[in-house]
N, CA, C and O atoms as a MOPAC input file, in Angstrom:
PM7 MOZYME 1SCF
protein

 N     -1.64800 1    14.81400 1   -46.18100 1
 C     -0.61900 1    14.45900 1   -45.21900 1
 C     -1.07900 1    14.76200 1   -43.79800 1
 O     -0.96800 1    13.96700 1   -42.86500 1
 N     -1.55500 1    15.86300 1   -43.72600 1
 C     -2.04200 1    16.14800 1   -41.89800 1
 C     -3.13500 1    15.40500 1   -41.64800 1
 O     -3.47700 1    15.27500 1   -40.47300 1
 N     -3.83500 1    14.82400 1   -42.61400 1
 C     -4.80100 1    13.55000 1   -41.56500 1
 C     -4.30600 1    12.29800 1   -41.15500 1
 O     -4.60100 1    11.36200 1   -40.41200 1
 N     -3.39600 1    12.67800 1   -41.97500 1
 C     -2.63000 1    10.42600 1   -42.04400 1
 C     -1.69400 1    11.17800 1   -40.37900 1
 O     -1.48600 1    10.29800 1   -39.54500 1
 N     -1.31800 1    12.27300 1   -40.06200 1
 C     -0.77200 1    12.42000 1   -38.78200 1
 C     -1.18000 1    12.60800 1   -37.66500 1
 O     -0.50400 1    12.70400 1   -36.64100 1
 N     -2.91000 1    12.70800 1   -37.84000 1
 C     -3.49400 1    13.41300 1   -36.78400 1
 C     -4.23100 1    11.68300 1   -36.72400 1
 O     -4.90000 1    11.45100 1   -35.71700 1
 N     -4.13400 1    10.87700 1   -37.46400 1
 C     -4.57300 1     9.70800 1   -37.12100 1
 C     -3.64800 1     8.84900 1   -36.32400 1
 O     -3.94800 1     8.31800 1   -35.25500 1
 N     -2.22500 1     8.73800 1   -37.07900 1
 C     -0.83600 1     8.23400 1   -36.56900 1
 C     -0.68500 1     8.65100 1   -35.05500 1
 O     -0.17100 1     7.92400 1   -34.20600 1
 N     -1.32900 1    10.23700 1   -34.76100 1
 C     -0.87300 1    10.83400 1   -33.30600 1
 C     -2.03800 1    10.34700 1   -32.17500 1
 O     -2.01100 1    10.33700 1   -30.94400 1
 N     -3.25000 1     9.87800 1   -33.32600 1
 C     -4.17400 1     9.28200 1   -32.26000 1
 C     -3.93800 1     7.71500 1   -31.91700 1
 O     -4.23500 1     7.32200 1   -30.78800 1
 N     -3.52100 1     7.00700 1   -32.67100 1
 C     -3.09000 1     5.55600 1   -32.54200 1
 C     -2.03700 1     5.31100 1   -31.58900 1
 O     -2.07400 1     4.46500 1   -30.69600 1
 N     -0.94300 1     6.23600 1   -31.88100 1
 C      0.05500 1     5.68500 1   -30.75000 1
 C     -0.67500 1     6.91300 1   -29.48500 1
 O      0.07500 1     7.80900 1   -29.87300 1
 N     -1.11100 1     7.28300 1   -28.88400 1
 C     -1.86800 1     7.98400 1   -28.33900 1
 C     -2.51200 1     7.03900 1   -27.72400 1
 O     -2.17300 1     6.90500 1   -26.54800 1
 N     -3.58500 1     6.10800 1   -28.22300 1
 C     -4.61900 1     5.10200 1   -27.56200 1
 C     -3.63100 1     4.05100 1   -27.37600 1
 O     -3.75700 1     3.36800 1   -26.35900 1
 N     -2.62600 1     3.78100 1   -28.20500 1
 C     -1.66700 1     2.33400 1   -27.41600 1
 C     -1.03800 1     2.92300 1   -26.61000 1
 O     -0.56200 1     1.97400 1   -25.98900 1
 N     -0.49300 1     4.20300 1   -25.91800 1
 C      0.07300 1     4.26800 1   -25.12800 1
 C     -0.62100 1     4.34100 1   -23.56800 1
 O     -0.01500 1     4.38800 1   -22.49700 1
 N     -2.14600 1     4.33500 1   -23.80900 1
 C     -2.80600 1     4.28400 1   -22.77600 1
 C     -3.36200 1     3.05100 1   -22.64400 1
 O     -4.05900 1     2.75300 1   -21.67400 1
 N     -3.12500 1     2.35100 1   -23.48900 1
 C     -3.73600 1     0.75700 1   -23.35900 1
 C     -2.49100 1    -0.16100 1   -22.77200 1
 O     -2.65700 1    -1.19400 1   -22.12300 1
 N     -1.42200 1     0.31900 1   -23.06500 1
 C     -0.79500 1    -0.87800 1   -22.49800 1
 C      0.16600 1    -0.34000 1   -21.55300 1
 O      1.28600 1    -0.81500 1   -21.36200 1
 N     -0.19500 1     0.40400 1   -21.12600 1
 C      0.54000 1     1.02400 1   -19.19800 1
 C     -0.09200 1     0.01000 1   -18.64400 1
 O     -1.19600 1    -0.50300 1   -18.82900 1
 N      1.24100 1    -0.29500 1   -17.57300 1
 C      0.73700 1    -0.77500 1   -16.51200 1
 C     -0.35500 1    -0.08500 1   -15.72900 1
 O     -0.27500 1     1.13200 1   -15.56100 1
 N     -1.64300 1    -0.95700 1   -15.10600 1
 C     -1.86000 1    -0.09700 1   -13.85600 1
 C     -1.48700 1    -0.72600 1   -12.73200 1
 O     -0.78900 1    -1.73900 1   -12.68100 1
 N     -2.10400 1     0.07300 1   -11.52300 1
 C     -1.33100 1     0.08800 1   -10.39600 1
 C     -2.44200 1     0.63700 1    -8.87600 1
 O     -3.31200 1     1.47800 1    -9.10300 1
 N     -2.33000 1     0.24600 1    -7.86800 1
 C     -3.03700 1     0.35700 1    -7.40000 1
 C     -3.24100 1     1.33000 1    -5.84500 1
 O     -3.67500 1     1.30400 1    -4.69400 1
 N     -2.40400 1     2.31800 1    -7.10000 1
 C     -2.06300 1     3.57700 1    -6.10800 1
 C     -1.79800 1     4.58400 1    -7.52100 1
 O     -0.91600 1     4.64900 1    -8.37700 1
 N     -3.60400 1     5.60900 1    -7.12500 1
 C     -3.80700 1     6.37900 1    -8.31400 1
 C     -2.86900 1     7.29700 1    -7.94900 1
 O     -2.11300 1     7.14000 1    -8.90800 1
 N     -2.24200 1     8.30700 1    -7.15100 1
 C     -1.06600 1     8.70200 1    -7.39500 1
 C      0.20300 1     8.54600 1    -8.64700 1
 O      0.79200 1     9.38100 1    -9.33400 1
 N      0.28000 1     6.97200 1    -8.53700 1
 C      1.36800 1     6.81600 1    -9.59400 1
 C      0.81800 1     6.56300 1   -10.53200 1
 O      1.36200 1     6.72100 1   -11.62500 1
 N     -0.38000 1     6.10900 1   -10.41800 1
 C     -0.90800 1     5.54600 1   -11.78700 1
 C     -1.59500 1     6.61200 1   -13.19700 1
 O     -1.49000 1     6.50400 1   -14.41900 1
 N     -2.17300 1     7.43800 1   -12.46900 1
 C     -2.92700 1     8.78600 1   -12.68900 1
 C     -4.19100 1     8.09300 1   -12.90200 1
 O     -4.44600 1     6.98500 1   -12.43100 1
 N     -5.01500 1     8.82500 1   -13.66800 1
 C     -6.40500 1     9.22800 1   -14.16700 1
 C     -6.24500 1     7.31600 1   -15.04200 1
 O     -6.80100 1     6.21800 1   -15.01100 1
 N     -5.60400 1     7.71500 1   -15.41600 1
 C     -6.26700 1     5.69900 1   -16.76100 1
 C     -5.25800 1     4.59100 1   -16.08600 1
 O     -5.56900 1     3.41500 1   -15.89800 1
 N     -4.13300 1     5.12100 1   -15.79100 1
 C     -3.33300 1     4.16300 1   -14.82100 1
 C     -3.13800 1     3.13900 1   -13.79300 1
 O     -2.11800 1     2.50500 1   -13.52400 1
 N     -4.92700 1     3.07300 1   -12.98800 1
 C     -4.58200 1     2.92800 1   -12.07800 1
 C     -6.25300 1     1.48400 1   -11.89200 1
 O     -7.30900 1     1.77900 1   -12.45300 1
 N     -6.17600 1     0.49800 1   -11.30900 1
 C     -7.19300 1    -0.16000 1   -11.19000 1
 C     -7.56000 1    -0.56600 1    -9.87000 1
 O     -6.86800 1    -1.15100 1    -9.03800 1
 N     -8.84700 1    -0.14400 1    -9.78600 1
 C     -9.66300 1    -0.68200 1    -8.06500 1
 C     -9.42700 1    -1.37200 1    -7.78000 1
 O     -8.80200 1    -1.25100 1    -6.72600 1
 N     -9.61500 1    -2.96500 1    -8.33800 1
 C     -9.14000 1    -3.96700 1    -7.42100 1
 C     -7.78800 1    -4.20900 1    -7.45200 1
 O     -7.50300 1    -5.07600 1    -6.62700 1
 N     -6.75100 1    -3.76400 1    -8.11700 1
 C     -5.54800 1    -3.65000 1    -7.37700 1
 C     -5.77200 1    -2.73400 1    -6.30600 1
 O     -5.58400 1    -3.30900 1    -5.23400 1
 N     -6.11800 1    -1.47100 1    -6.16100 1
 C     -5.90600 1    -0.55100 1    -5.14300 1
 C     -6.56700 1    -0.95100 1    -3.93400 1
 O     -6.28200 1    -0.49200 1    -2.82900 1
 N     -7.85200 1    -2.19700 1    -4.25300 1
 C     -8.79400 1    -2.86400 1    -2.68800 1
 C     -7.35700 1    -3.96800 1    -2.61700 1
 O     -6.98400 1    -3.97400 1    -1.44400 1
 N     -6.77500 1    -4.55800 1    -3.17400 1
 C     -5.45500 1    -5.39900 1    -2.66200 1
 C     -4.70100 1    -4.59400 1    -2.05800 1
 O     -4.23300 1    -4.81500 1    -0.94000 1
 N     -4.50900 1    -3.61300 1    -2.70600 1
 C     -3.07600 1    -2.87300 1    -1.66500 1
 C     -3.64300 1    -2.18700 1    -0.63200 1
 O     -2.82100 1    -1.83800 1     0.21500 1
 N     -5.35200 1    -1.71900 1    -0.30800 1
 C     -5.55900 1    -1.31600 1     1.03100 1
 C     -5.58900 1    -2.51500 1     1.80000 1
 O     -4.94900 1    -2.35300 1     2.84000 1
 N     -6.21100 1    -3.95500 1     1.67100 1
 C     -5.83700 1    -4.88600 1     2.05900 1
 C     -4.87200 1    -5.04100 1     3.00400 1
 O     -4.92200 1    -4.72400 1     4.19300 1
 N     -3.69100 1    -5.72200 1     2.18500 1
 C     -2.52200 1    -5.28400 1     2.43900 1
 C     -1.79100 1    -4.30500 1     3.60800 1
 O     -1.25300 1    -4.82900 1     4.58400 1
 N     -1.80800 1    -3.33900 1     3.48900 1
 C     -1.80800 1    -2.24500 1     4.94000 1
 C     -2.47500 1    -2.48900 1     5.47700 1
 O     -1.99400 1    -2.31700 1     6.59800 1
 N     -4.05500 1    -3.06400 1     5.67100 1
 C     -4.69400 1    -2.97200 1     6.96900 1
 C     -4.34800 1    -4.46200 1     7.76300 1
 O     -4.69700 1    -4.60300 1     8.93500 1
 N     -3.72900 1    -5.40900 1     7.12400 1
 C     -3.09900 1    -6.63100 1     7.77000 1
 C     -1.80700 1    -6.20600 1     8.14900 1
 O     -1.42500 1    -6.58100 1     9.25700 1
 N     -0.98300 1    -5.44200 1     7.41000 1
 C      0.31800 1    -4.77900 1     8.31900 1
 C     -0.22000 1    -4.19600 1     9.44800 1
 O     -0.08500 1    -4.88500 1    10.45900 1
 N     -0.65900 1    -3.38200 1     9.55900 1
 C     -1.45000 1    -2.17800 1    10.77300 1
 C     -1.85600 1    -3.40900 1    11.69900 1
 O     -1.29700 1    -3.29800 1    12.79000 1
 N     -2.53500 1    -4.38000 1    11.62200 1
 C     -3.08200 1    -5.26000 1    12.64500 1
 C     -2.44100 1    -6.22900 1    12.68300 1
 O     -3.09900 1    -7.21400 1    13.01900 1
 N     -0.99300 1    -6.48300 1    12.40300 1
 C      0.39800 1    -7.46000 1    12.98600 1
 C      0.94900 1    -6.41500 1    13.66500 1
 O      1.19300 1    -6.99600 1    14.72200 1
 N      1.32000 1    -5.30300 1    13.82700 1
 C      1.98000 1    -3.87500 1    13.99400 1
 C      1.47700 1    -3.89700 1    15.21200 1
 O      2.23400 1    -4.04200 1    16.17200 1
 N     -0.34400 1    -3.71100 1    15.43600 1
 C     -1.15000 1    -3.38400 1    16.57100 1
 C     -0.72100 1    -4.36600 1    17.41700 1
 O     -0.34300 1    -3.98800 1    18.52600 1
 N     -0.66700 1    -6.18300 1    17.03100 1
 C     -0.45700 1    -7.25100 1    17.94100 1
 C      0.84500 1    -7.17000 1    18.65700 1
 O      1.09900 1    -7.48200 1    19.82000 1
 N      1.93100 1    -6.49800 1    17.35800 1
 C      3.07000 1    -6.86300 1    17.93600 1
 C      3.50700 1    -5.50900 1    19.17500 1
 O      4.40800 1    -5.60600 1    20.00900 1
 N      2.74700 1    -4.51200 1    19.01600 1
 C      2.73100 1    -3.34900 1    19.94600 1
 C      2.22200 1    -4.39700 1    21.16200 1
 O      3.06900 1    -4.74300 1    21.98600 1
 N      1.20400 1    -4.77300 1    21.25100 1
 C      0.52100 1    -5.10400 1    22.44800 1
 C      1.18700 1    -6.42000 1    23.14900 1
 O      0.84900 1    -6.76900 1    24.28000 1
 N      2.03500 1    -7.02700 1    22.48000 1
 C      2.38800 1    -8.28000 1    22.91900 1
 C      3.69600 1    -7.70900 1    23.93900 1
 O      4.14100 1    -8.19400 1    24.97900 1
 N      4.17500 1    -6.23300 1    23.02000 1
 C      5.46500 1    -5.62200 1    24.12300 1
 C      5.06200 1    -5.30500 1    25.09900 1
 O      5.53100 1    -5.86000 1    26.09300 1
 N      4.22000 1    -4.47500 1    25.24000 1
 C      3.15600 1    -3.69100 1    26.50000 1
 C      3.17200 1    -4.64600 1    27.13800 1
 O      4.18600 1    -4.60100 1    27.83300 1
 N      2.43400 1    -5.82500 1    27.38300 1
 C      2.69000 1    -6.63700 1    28.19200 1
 C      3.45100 1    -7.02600 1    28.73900 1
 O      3.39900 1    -7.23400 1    29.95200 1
 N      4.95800 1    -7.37600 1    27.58000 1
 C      5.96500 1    -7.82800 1    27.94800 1
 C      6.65300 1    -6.59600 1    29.00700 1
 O      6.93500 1    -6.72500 1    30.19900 1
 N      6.75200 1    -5.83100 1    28.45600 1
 C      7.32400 1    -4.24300 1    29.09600 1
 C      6.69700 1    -4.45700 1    30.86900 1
 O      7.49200 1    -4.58900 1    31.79900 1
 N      5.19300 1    -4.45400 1    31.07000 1
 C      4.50800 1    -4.67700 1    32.35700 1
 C      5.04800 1    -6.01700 1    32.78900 1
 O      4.97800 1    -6.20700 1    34.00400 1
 N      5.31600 1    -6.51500 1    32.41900 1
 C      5.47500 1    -8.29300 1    33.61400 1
 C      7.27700 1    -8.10800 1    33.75400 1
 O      7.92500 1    -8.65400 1    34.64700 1
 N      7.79200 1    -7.35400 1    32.82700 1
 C      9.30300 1    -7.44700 1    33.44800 1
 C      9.44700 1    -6.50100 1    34.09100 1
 O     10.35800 1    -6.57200 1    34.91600 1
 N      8.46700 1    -4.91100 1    34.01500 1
 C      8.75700 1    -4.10100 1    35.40200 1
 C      8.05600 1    -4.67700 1    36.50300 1
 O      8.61500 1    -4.30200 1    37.53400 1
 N      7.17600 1    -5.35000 1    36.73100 1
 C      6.52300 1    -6.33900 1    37.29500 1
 C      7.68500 1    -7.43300 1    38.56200 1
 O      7.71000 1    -7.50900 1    39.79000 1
 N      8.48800 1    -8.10300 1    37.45800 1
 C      9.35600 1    -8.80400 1    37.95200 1
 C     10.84100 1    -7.96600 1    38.46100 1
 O     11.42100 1    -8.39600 1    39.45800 1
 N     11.29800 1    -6.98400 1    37.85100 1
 C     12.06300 1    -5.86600 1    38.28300 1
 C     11.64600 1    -5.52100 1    39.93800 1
 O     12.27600 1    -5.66200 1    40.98600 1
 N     10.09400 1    -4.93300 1    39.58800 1
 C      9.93400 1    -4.56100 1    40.91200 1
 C      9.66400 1    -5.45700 1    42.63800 1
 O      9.71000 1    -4.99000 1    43.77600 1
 N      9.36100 1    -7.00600 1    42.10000 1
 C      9.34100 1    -7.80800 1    42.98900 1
 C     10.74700 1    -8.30600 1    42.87900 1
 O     10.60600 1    -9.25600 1    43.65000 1
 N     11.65700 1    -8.36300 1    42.60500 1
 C     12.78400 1    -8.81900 1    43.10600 1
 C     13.85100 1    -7.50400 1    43.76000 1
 O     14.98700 1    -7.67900 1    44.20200 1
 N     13.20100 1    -6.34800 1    43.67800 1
 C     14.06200 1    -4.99400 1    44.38300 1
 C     13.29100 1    -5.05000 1    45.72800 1
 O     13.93000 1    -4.70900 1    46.72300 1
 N     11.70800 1    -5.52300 1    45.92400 1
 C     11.50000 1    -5.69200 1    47.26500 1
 C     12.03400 1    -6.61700 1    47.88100 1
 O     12.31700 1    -6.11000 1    48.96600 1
 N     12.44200 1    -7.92600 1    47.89500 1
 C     13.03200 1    -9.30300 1    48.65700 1
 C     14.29800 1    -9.12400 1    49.33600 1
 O     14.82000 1   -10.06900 1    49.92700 1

């Protein structure tokens, strides 16, 4: 009887690591959880947020300068 359980405890044991999702953030995923090229997609991913983020920072800056810009030429006239 204790081999037919220590086999039973290894089977569902290996299916429970075979059919997890992975994920591409080893954090959630752990140690077998987790797969590289999902995790090169999801750094991906953030570094195209970060550089719409950077554009849309810089497009204000500008905007911010040409309306104190225009603020300040219409307080001189």
């Amino acid at each position: 009887m204790r081999p037919y359980f220590f086999l039973l405890t290894l089977a569902a044991g290996s299916m429970q690591l075979t059919s997890c999702e992975t994920t591409g953030d080893p954090s959630q995923g752990g140690l077998f959880g987790w797969s590289q090229s999902k995790a090169d997609v999801r750094i991906q991913e953030r570094q195209n947020t970060l550089s719409s983020l950077d554009d849309e920072r810089e497009y204000n800056r500008r905007r911010k300068n040409n309306l104190q810009a225009e603020r300040d030429r219409l307080k001189n006239q």
